[in-house]
C-alpha positions as CSV (number, residue, x, y, z in Angstrom):
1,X,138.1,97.5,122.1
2,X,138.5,94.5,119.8
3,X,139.1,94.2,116.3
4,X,135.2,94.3,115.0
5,X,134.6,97.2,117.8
6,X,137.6,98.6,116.2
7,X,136.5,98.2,112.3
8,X,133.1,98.5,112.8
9,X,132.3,101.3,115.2
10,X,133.8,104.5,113.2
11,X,131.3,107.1,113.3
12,X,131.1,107.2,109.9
13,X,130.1,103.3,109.2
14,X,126.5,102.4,108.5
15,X,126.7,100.0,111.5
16,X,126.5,102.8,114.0
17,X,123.1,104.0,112.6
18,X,121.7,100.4,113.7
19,X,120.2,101.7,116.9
20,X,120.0,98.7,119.9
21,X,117.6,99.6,122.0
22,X,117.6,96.2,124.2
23,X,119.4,93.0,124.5
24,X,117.9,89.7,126.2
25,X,120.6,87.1,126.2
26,X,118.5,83.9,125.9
27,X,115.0,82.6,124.7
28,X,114.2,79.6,123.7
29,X,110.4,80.9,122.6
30,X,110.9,83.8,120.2
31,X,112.5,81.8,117.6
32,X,110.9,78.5,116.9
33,X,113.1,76.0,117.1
34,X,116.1,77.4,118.1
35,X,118.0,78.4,121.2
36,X,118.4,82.6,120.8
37,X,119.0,86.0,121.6
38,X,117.3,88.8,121.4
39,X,118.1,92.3,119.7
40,X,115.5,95.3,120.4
41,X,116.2,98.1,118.0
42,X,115.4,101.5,119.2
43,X,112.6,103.2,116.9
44,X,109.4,102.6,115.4
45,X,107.4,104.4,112.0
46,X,104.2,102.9,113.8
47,X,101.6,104.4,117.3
48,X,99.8,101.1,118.0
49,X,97.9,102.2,121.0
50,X,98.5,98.4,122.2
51,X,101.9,98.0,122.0
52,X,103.9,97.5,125.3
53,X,107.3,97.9,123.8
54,X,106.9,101.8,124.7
55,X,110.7,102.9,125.5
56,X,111.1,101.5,121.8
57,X,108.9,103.2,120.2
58,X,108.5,106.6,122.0
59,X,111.7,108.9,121.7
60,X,111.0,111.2,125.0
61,X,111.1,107.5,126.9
62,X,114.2,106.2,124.6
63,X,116.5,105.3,127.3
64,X,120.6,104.2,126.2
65,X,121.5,102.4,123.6
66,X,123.1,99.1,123.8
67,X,127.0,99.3,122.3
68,X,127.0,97.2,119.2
69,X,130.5,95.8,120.7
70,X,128.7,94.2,123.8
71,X,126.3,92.1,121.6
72,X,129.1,91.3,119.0
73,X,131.6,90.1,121.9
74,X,128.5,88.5,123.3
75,X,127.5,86.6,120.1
76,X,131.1,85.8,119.2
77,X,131.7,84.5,122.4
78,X,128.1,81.8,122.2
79,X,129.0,80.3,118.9
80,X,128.3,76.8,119.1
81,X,125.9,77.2,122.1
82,X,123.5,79.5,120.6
83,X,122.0,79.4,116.9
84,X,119.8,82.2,116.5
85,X,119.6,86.1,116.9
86,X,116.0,87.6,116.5
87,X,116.0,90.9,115.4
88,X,113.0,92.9,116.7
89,X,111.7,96.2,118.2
90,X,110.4,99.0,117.4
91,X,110.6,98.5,114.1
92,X,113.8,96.8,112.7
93,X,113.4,97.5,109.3
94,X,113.3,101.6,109.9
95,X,117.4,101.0,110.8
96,X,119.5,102.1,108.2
97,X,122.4,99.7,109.6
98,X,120.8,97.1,109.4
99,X,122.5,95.4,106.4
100,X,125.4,95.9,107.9
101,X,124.3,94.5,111.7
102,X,122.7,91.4,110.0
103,X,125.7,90.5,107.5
104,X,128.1,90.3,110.5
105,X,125.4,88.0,112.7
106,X,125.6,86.0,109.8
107,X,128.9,86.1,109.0
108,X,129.1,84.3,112.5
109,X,127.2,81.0,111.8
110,X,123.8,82.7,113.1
111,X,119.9,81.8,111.9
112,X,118.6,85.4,112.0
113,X,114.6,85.8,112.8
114,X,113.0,89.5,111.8
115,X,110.3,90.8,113.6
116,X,109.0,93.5,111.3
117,X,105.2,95.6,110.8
118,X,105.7,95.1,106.6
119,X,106.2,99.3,106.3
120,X,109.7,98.9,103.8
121,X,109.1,96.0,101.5
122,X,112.5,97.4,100.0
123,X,114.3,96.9,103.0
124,X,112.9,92.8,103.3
125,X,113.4,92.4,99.7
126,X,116.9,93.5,100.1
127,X,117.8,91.1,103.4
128,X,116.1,87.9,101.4
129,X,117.8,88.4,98.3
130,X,121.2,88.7,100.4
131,X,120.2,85.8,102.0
132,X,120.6,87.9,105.8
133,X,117.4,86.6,107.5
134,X,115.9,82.7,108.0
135,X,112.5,83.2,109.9
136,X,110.4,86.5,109.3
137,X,107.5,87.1,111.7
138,X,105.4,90.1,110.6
139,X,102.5,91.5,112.2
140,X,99.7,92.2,109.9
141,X,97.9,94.6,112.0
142,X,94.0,94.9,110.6
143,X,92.0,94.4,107.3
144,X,92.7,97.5,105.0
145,X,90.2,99.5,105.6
146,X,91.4,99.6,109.7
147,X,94.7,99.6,108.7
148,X,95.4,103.6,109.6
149,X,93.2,103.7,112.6
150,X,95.1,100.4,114.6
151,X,98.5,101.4,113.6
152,X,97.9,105.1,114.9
153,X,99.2,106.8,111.3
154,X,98.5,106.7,107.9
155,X,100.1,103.6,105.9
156,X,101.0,102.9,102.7
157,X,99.1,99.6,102.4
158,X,100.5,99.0,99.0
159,X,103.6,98.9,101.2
160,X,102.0,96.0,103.4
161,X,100.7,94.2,100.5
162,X,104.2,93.9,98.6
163,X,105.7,92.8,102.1
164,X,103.2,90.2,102.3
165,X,103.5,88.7,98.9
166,X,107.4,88.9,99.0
167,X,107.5,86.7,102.4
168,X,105.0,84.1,101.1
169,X,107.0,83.8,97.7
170,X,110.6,84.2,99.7
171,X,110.8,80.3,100.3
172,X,112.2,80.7,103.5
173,X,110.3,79.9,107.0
174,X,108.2,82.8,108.2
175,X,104.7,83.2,109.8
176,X,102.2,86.5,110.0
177,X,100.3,87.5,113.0
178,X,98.0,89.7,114.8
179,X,97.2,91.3,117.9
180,X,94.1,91.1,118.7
181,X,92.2,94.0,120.8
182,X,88.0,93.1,121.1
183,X,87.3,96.7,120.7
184,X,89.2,97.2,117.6
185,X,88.6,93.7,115.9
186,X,85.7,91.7,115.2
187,X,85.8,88.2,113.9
188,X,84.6,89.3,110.4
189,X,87.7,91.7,110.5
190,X,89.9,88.7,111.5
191,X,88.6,86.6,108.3
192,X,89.3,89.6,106.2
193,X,93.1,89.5,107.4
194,X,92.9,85.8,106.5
195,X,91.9,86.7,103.1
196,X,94.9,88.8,102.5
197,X,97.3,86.0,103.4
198,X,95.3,83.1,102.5
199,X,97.9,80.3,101.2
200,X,100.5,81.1,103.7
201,X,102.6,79.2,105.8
202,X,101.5,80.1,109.7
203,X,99.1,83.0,110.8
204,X,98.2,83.4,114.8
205,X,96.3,85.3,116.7
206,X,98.0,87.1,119.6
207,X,96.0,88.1,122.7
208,X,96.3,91.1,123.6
209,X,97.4,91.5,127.5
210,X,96.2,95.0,129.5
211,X,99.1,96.7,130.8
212,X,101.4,99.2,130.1
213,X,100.7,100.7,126.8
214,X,102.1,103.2,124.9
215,X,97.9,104.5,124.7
216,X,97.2,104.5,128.6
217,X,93.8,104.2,127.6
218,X,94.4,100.8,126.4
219,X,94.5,99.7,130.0
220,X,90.8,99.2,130.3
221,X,90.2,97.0,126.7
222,X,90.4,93.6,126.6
223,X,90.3,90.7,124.1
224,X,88.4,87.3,123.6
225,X,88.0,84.3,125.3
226,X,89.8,81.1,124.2
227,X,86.6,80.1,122.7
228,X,86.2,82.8,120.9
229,X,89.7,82.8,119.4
230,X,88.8,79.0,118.4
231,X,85.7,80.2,116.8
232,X,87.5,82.1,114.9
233,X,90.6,79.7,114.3
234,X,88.5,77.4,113.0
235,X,86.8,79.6,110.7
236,X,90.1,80.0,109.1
237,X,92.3,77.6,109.5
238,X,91.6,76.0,106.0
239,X,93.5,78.9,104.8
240,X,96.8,78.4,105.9
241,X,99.0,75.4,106.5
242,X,99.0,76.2,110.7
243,X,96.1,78.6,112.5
244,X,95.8,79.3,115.9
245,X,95.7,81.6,118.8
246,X,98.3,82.0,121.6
């Protein structure tokens, strides 16, 4: 075991709470820009019946978790060749390590992108006053009033609202986006979302692929066509500084 292993990995440290779930040693998609790895935490406070990342998110289909040594060798070893880590899940932010996780990525030379659902504003206040994450991605899931019924459990939207307003005032890079199921979204429910983040950077709407699901039932919905999503893109792309579907 080396020396970070060593320091880092009592049972007692904060760091071992930071729950890898995954680890994908290269993308050069997930972080725009930048040539990265990937870190899946194990856990999520959201049931989106969409969501494909179901042995993250389900425990009774948790498989083992990744040793925080292996991705630390791993990063220590790719400094110089990679530049970023994206941090992603589950639901990142739910990690109680994850101060601790980030600081040492950092502490390496590392751009760190967060993946996050918005659910602990304190948490994403905390890593951009610290100055522990570069990109944020966060998926704004519905308008309001849908919020509850496409995330699967109730929210605290005042929760998602403060999230929203502390990425667009953070003045670092970051983009929002949504999944986009037919059957739970129309194109009025897509301008709504628009109006909550109108004035930011980069919003995108995702399509959503059939497949495995964490609701099987999700197998037989579907989303729109690439003229539809342009229909809608264009609709709303006055609000932001870059729309558009993918």
């Amino acid at each position: 075991m080396n020396h970070i292993a060593g320091v880092y990995l009592k049972n007692q440290h904060p760091l071992c709470r930071f729950k890898i779930g995954g680890f994908q040693k290269f993308t050069l998609i997930d972080f725009p820009g930048k040539p990265a790895c990937i870190v899946f935490t194990q856990g999520c406070n959201f049931r989106c019946g969409y969501c494909y990342n179901v042995e993250l998110v389900l425990p009774e289909r948790f498989g083992d978790l990744v040793p925080h040594e292996k991705v630390l060798d791993f990063l220590r070893d790719r400094v110089g060749l990679l530049e970023g880590v994206v941090i992603t899940g589950g639901e990142p932010t739910i990690q109680q390590g994850i101060v601790e996780f980030t600081s040492l990525v950092k502490e390496m030379g590392y751009k760190i992108k967060l993946d996050t659902n918005g659910s602990k504003p304190d948490v994403l206040e905390g890593l951009i006053e610290d100055g522990l994450v570069d990109y944020i991605a966060m998926d704004v899931k519905a308008p309001l009033h849908k919020y509850n019924e496409v995330c699967g459990v109730n929210v605290n939207l005042n929760d998602i609202l403060r999230s929203i307003s502390a990425i667009m005032s953070s003045g670092i890079d970051y983009e929002f986006r949504t999944t986009v199921v037919r059957e739970q979204l129309s194109k009025e429910d897509i301008i709504l979302i628009a109006e909550i983040i109108k004035g930011s950077k980069r919003y995108y709407l995702q399509r959503f692929i059939p497949g495995k699901t964490l609701d099987p039932s999700f197998s037989n919905k579907s989303t729109y066509s690439e003229d539809e999503f342009s229909s809608m893109v264009q609709e709303i792309r006055n609000y932001f500084q870059e729309c558009g579907f993918r």
